[in-house]
C-alpha positions as CSV (number, residue, x, y, z in Angstrom):
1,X,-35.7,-12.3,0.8
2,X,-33.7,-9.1,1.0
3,X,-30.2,-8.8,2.3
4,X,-29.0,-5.5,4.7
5,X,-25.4,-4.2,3.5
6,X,-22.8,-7.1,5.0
7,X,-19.7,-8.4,4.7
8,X,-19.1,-12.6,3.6
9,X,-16.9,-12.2,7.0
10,X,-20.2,-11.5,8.9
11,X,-22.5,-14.1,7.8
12,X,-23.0,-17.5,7.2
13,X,-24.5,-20.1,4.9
14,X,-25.5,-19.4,1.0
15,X,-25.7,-15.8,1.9
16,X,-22.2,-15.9,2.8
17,X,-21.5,-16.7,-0.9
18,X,-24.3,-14.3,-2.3
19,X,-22.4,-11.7,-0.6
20,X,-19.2,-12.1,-2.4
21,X,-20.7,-12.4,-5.7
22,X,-22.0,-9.2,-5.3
23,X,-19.6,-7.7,-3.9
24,X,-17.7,-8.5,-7.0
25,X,-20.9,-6.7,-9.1
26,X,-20.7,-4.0,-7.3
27,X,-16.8,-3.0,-7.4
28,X,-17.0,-3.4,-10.9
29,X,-19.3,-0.1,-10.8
30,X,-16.4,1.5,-8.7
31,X,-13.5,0.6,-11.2
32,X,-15.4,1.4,-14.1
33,X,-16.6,4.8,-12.3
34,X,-12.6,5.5,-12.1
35,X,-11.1,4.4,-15.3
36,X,-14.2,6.6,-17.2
37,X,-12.7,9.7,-15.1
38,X,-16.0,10.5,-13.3
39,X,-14.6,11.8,-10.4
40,X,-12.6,14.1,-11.9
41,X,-16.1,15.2,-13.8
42,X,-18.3,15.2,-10.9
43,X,-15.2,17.2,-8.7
44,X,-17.1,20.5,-10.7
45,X,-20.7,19.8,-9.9
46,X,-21.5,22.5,-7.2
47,X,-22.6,19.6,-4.3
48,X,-26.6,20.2,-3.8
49,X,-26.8,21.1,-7.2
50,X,-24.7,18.2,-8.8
51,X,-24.5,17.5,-12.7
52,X,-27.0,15.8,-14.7
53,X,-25.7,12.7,-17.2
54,X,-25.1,15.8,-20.0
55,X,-23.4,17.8,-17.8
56,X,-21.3,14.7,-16.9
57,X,-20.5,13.9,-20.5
58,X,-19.9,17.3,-21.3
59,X,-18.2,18.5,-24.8
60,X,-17.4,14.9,-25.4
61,X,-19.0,13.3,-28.1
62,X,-22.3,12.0,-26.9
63,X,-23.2,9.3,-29.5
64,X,-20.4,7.9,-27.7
65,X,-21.7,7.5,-24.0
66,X,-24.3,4.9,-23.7
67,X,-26.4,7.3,-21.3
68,X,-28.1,4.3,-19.9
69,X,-25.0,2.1,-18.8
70,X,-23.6,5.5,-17.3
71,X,-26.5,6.3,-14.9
72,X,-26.5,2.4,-13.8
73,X,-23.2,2.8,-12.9
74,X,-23.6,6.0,-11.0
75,X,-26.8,4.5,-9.3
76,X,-24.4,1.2,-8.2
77,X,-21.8,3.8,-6.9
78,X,-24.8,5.9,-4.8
79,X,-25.2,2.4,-3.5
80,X,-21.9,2.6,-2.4
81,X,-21.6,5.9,-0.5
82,X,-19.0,7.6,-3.4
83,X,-22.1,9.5,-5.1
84,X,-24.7,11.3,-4.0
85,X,-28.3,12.3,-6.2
86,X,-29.2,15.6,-5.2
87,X,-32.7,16.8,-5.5
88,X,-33.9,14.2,-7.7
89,X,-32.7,11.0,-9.6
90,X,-31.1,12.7,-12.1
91,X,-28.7,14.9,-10.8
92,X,-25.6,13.2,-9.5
93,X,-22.6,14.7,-6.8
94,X,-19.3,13.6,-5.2
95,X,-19.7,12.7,-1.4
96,X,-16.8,13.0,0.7
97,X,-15.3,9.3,-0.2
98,X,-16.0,9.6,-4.1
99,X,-13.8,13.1,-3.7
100,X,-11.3,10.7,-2.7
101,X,-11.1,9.0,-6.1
102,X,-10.1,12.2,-8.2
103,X,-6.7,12.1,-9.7
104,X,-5.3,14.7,-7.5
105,X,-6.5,13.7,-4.4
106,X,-3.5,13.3,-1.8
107,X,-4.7,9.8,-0.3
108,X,-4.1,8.6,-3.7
109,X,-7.6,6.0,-3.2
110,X,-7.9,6.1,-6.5
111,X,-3.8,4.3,-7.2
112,X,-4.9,2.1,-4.6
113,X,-8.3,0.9,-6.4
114,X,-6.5,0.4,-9.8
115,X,-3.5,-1.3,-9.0
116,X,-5.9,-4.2,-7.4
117,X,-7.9,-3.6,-10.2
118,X,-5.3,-3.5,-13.7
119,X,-5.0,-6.2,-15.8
120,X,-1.2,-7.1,-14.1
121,X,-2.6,-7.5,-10.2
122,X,-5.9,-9.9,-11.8
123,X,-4.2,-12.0,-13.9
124,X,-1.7,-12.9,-10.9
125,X,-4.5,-13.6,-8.6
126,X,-5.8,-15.7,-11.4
127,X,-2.9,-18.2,-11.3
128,X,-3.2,-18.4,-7.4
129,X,-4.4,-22.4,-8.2
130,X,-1.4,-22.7,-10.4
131,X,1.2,-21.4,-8.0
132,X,-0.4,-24.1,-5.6
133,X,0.3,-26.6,-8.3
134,X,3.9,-25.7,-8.2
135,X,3.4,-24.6,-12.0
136,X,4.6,-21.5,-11.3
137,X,6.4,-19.1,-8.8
138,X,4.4,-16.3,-9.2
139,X,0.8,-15.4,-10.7
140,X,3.1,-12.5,-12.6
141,X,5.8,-14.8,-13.3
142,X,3.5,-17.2,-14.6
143,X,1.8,-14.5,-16.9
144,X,4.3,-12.3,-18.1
145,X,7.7,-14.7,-17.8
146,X,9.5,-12.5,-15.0
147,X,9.3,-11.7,-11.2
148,X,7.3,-8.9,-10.2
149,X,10.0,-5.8,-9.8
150,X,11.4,-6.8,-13.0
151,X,7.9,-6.3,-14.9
152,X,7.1,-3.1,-13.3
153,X,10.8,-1.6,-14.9
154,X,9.4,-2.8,-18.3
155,X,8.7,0.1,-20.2
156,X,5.3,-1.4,-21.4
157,X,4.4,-1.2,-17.6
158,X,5.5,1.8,-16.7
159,X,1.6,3.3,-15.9
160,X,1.3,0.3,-13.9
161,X,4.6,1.2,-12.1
162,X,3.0,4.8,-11.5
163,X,0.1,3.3,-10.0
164,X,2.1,0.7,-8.1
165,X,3.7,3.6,-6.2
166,X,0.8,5.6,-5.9
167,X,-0.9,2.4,-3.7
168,X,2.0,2.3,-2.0
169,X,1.7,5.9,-0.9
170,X,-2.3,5.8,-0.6
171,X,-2.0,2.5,2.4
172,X,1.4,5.2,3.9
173,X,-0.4,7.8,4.2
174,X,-3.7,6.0,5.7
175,X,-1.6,4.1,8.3
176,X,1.4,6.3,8.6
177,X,0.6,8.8,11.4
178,X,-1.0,5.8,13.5
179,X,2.2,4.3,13.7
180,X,4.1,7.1,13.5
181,X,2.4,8.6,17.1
182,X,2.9,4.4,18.3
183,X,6.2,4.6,18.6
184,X,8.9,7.2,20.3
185,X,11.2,7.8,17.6
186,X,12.1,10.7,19.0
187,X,15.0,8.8,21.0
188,X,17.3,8.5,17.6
189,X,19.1,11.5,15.8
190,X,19.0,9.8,12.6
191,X,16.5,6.9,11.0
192,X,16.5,5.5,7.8
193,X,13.1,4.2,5.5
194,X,14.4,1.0,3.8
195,X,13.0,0.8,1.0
196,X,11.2,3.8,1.5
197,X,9.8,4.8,-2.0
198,X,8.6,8.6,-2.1
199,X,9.4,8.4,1.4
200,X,5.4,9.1,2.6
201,X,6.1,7.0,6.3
202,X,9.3,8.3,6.7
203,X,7.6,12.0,6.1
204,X,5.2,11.4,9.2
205,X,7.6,9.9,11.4
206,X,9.5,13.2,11.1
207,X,6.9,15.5,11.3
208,X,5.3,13.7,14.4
209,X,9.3,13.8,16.1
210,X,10.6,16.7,15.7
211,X,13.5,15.6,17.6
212,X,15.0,13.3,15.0
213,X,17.6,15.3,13.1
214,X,17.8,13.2,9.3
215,X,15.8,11.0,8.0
216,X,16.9,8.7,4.8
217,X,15.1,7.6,1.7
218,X,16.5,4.4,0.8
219,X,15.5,2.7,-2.0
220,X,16.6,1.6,-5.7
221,X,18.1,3.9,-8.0
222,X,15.1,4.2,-10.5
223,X,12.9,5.0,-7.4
224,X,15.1,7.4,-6.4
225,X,15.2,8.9,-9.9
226,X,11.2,9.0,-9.7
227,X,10.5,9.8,-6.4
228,X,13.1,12.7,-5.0
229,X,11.4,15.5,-5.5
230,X,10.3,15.2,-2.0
231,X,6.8,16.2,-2.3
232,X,5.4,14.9,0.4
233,X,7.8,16.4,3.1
234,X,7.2,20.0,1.4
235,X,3.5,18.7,2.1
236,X,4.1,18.7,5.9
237,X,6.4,21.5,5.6
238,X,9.5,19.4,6.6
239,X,12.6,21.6,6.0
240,X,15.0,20.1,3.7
241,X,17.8,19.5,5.6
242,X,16.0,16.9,7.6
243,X,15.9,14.7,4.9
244,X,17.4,12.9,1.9
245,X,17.0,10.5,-0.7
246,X,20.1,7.8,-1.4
247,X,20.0,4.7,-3.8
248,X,21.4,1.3,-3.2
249,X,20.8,-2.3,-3.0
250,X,19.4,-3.9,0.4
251,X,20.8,-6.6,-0.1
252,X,24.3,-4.9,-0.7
253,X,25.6,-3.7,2.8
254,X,28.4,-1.4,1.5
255,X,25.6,0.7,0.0
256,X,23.5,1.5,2.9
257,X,24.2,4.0,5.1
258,X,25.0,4.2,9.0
259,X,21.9,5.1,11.2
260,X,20.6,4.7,14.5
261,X,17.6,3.3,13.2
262,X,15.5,1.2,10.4
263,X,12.3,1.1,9.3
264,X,11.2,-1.4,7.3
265,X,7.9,-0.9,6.5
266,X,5.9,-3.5,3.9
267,X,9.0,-4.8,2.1
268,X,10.1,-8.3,4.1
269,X,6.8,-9.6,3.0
270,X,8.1,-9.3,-0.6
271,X,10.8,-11.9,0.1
272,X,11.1,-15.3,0.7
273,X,12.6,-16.3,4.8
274,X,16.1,-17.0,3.1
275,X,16.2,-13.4,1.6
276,X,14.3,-11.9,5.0
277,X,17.4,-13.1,6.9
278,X,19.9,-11.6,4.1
279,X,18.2,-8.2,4.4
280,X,18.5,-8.1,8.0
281,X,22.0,-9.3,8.2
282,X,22.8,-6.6,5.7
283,X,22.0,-4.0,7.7
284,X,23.6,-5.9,10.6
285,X,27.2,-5.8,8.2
286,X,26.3,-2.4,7.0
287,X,26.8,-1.0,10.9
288,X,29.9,-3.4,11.9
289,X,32.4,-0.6,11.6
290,X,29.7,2.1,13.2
291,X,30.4,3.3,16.2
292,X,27.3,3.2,17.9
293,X,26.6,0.0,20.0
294,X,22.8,-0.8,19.2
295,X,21.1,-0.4,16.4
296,X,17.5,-0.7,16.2
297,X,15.0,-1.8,13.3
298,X,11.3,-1.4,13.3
299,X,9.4,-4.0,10.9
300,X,6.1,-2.6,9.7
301,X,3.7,-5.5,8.0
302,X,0.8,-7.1,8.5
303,X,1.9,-9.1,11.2
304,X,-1.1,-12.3,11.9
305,X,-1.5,-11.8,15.8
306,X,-3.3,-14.9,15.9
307,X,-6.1,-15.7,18.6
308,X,-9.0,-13.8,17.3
309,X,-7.2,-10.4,16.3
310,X,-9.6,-8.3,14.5
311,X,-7.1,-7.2,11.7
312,X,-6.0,-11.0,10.7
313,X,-8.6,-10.9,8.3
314,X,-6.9,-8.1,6.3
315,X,-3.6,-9.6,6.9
316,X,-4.5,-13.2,5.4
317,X,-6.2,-11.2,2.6
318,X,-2.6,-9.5,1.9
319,X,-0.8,-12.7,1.8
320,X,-3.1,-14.2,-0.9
321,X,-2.0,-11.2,-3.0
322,X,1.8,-11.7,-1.9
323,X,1.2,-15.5,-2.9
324,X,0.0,-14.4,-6.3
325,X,2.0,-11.8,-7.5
326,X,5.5,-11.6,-5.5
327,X,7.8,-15.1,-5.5
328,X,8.0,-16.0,-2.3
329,X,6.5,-13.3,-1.1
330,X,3.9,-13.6,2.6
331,X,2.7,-12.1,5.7
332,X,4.0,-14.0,8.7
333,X,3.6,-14.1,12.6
334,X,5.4,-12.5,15.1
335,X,6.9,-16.1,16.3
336,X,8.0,-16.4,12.4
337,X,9.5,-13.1,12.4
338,X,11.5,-13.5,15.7
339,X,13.1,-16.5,14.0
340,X,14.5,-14.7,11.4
341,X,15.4,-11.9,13.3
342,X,17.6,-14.0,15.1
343,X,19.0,-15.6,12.5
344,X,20.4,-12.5,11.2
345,X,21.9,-11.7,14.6
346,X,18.9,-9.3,16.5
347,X,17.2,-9.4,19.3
348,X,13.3,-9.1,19.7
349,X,12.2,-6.4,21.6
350,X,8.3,-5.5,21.5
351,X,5.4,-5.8,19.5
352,X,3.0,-3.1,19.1
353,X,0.4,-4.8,17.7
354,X,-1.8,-1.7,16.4
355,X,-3.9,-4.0,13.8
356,X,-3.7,-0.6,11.5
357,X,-4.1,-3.0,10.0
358,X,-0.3,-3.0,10.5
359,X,1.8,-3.9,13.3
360,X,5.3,-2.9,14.2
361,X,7.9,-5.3,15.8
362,X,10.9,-3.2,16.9
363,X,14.0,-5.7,17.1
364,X,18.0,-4.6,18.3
365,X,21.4,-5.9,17.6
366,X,23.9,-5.1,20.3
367,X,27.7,-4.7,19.6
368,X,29.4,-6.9,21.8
C-alpha cells in the first residue's frame, strides 16, 4: 500500500507511526546533504543544466566518494523539494529551498538544521526519559556535567556555539518582520532587545518603525564581543546611530539600561518560573529611578493558546527541546505567563496571538 507525502500530525493508526520512522530516514538524507557541503557544490551548477555526481565531487579525491551512497542521497533530497534532476537522472541542481542551505545564505536554514542535528542537541533529547526520572536536570547536563550556556562557552564547543547563534538568527529572521508589522512600536523613542544576540529582531522592528529613535542590543558580554559588528542592521541599511550593542547581566538590574520598552523575545522559556519572575522584576528595579511612568515589555515565545490553535503543535514540540537541553527551561500559556508577570509587579495588557509560530504578550508596569 503506498503512502502520499503526510505528516504523523495528519494521520492515524500504524501509518501514523510509519510516518515518523520515515521521516527520521529521510532527514538523515538532509543533514548528511549539509555536513558533505553539497549545497555549497551544487550553488555553481547553472540550474537546467545542473552537475553530474563528477562534477559534484569535483578536484576532490574520488576513490573517496562512494558515488553510489552520494546519488541516493541526492535522490532522498529530490524527494524532498531541496534538489532538482534536470534533464535526466543524472544531473542534479539546487531548487529554491536547497539554495537555502548554502553556508552563506542570510536565512541561515542551514544553522538551524545542524544545531537540531549536532551531536550536543541529540544527545539531550536522548536523556528526555532520564530527566523524567529525576536523574538529571538537563539532557546536556546529564551528558556533558554542566547547564547549557555554560557548555556552549567551552572552547571545545565553540562551532556549536556558532551554530547555536546562527539558529537563533535563522527562526529571527523567519518570524521577525511578522511580528515586527503586529505591533506599533512606533509609539516609543527607545526599545531595548533583551537578550538580543546579533540583534536580528531588534533590526526589523527598526526598520519596520522608523519612528523609534535607538534601539539596544542587550545581551552577555561574550555575545556582545561576537555579535557587534552589526551586520544585520547594515543589511537593512539601518544608520548607525539608531542602534547599539551593551553587555550585562539580566538578572543584574544595575546593568541594564533605561528604555521605554523591552522585548524579550525566546529567552523566558530558558528559565525556570522562579528565574522568569527575577528577570522581570529586574527590569522593573532597573527603571525605579527612570522618569518615565510606564514601561512596557513585549514577551515573544511560543505561547500554547490552547483550544485547538494551529501552532500548539510547534509550540509543544519546542518545549520537549527546552525539557531536554535547558534546566528548567519550557513554553508556557498565556494564563502561566500572566502569573508571573504579576508577580514581578506588571500588568497584562494584550495578546497577539500570531501562531508565527510565535506569539507576543505585551505586559506594563505603572509608576504609582
Amino acid at each position: 500500500m503506498a503512502f502520499a507525502p503526510v505528516s504523523p500530525l495528519t494521520v492515524d493508526g500504524f501509518p501514523k507511526f510509519l510516518t515518523v520512522v520515515y521521516h527520521r530516514m529521510i532527514e538523515s538524507a538532509i543533514i548528511a546533504f549539509i555536513d558533505l557541503n553539497l549545497p555549497d557544490r551544487l550553488v555553481h551548477a547553472v540550474p537546467h543544466q545542473g552537475f553530474t555526481l563528477d562534477e559534484i565531487i569535483g578536484t576532490d579525491d574520488h576513490s573517496t566518494w562512494n558515488k553510489d551512497v552520494l546519488y541516493r542521497i541526492l535522490r532522498a533530497c529530490v524527494v524532498t523539494g531541496v534538489v532538482k534532476q534536470v534533464n535526466d537522472d543524472k544531473h542534479f541542481a539546487l531548487t529554491e529551498s536547497g539554495a537555502m542551505l548554502t553556508s552563506n545564505h542570510p536565512s541561515h536554514a542551514r544553522d538551524l538544521i545542524k544545531f537540531v542535528a549536532e551531536p550536543e542537541t541529540t544527545s539531550a533529547l536522548s536523556k528526555l526519559v532520564n530527566v523524567t526520572r529525576r536523574e538529571s536536570v538537563s539532557g546536556i547536563d546529564l551528558t556533558f556535567g554542566v547547564d547549557f550556556y555554560t557548555m556552549v562557552a567551552l572552547p571545545a564547543h565553540e562551532q556549536y556555539s556558532h551554530t547555536f547563534n546562527g539558529a537563533l538568527t535563522a527562526i529571527s529572521q523567519y518570524v521577525g518582520d511578522r511580528l515586527a508589522f503586529a505591533v506599533d512600536f512606533g509609539r516609543f523613542d527607545t526599545v531595548l532587545d533583551l537578550g538580543g544576540n546579533t540583534g536580528a529582531f531588534l533590526a526589523q522592528v527598526l526598520q519596520h518603525n522608523p519612528s523609534v529613535k535607538h534601539g539596544i542590543v542587550f545581551d552577555m558580554p561574550r555575545v556582545i564581543k561576537e555579535v557587534n559588528k552589526g551586520e544585520v542592521f547594515q543589511s537593512r541599511h539601518i544608520s548607525k546611530d539608531r542602534y547599539s550593542f551593551v553587555a550585562g547581566d539580566i538578572f543584574d538590574p544595575s546593568t541594564i539600561p533605561q528604555v521605554d520598552a523591552y522585548l524579550i523575545k525566546q529567552l523566558l522559556h530558558d528559565f525556570s518560573d522562579e528565574k522568569v519572575v527575577t528577570i522581570l522584576s529586574a527590569i522593573r528595579q532597573a527603571n525605579e529611578t527612570s522618569s518615565r511612568k510606564t514601561i512596557t515589555i513585549f514577551i515573544v515565545e511560543h505561547v500554547i493558546l490552547g483550544d485547538g490553535a494551529v501552532s500548539d503543535w510547534q509550540s509543544i514540540a519546542m518545549d520537549m527541546l527546552m525539557t531536554s537541553i535547558i534546566d528548567s527551561g519550557k513554553e508556557r500559556s498565556q494564563e502561566e505567563y500572566q502569573q508571573l508577570l504579576e508577580q514581578a509587579g506588571f500588568h497584562f495588557k494584550q495578546l497577539y496571538p500570531l501562531q508565527a509560530p510565535n506569539s507576543i504578550i505585551e505586559a506594563v508596569w505603572i509608576k504609582h
